[in-house]
C-alpha positions, 0 to 999 in steps of 0.5 A, a space after each residue: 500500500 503506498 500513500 501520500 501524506 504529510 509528516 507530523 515531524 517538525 521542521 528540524 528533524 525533517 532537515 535531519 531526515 533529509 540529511 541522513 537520506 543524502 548521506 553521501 551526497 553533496 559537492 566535492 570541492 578541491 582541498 582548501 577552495 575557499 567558500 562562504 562561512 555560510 550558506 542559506 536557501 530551500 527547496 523541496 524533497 520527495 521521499 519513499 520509505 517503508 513506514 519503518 525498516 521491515 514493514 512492506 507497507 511505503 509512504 511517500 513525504 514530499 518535504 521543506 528542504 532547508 538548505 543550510 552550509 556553515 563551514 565553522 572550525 567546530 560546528 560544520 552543517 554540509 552534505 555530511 549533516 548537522 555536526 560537531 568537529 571534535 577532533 579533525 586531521 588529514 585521516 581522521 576525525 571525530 564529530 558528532 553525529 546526527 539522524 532522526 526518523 519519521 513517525 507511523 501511525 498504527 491506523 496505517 500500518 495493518 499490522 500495527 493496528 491497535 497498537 501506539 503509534 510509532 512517534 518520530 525518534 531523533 538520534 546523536 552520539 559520536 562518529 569516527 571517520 577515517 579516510 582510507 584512500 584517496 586517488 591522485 587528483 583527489 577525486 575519488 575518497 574511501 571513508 570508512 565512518 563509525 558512527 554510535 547514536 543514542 535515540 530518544 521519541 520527539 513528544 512531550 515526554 521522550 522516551 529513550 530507543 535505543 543505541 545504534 551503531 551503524 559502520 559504513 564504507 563511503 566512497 566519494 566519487 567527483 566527476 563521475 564517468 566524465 560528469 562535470 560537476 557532479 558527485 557520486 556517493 556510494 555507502 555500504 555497512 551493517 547495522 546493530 542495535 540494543 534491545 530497547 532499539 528493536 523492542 520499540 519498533 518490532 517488540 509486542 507486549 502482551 496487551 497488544 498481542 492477537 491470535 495474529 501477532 503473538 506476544 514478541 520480545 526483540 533482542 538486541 543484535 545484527 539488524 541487517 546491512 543497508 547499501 546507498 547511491 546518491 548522486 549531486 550537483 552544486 549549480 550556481 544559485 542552489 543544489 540538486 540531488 537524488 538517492 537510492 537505497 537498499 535494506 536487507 534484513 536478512 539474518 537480522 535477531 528480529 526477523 521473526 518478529 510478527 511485525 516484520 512483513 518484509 526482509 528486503 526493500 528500496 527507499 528513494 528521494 531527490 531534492 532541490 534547492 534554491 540559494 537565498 543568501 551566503 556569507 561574504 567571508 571566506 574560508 577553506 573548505 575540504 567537502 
């Protein structure tokens, strides 16, 4: 079943959505090309997701889409996301990292139906990135990123998720097959998680269990490997940008769980944005 709807998501974790969405997206730039401090602009995004990792029923957001650069010696808001530069060399750093995502209502969700609905979680926790491999022209990067986040529901009164610890290999790809101008972002890695991360979305307590759902305790564990494309380019007054990603739940230590109705699936989006306003201080950049 697929569906349009409007996110009850408020607008800065729809930003975060976004960003996470078009993780490995963005413009790649030369090794210290100088660049506004700042960026400011919107736009407008289309996603199509499952209404959580596991469940064959899709919803497609369209979205506000800030489009938001600041290049500041601690706080960096670029391609990567909203983050945090804590410890920053040639190979490695050490930032913060963020990620949220969207709610699903139980009245949509036929295997949910009776149960609460699924509010929108945002995640943050550190994330180690280390550059393994960069070609001569600095064109083409491999990055292998550990990121480790603890999530907690947007509501009046937060409950914790969870923590999940998603380790990916990113390759960067600028001008790809003779593209001007253009990235390509390739992502791959496994995702784990705790037991409170699966029990809250794939967990049925006893007052929510029916002949058809069975009372279902998550562990914690392996969670299945995700795999992610994207593919941007920076124009002049603004950015465009677009992804596709696949989700195996394979082997995963919640696959059996009443609430899973589909082991592999693929998500899409793309976006576009307009530039509104830039700094007119510059200072090096490495994007």
């Amino acid at each position: 079943m697929t569906g349009v709807r409007r996110s009850r998501l408020p607008v800065r974790a729809h930003a975060v959505v976004m960003a996470g969405m078009f993780v490995a997206a963005g413009a790649c730039v030369a090794a210290d090309e100088e660049k506004p401090l700042w960026e400011l602009g919107a736009g407008v995004g289309v996603l199509q997701f499952p209404a959580y990792r596991g469940s064959d029923e899709n919803r497609v957001f369209v979205l506000p889409v800030p489009y938001v650069i600041y290049r500041g010696e601690f706080l960096k808001a670029d391609r990567r996301g909203l983050r945090g530069t804590f410890f920053d060399t040639e190979r490695v750093e050490l930032s913060l990292s963020l990620a949220a995502s969207p709610p699903a209502s139980s009245e949509d969700v036929d295997v949910r139906a009776g149960m609460d609905d699924l509010e929108p979680t945002v995640e943050i926790g550190p994330s180690l990135d280390v550059r393994l491999w960069q070609s001569a022209d600095e064109r083409r990067k491999l990055r292998v990123r550990l990121p480790l986040r603890v999530g907690v529901t947007v509501e009046s009164h937060p409950e914790s998720t969870g923590w999940q610890f998603t380790p990916q290999l990113n390759l960067d790809w600028r001008d790809p097959a003779g593209m001007d101008g253009w990235t390509l972002g390739l992502v791959a890695g496994p995702v784990f998680g705790d037991r409170r991360q699966h029990r809250y979305f794939y967990g049925v307590d006893v007052c929510d269990a029916t002949a058809a759902r069975p009372v279902y305790d998550a562990k914690g564990g392996y969670a299945g490997t995700q795999f992610l494309a994207a593919l941007s380019k920076r124009f002049a007054g603004g950015w465009a940008g677009a992804f596709v990603r696949y989700d195996t739940l394979a082997g995963a230590v919640f696959l059996d769980s009443p609430l899973v109705t589909s082991r592999n699936y693929f998500a899409a989006g793309f976006a576009v944005t307009w530039l509104i306003g830039e700094s007119s201080q510059r200072v090096p950049a490495d994007e």
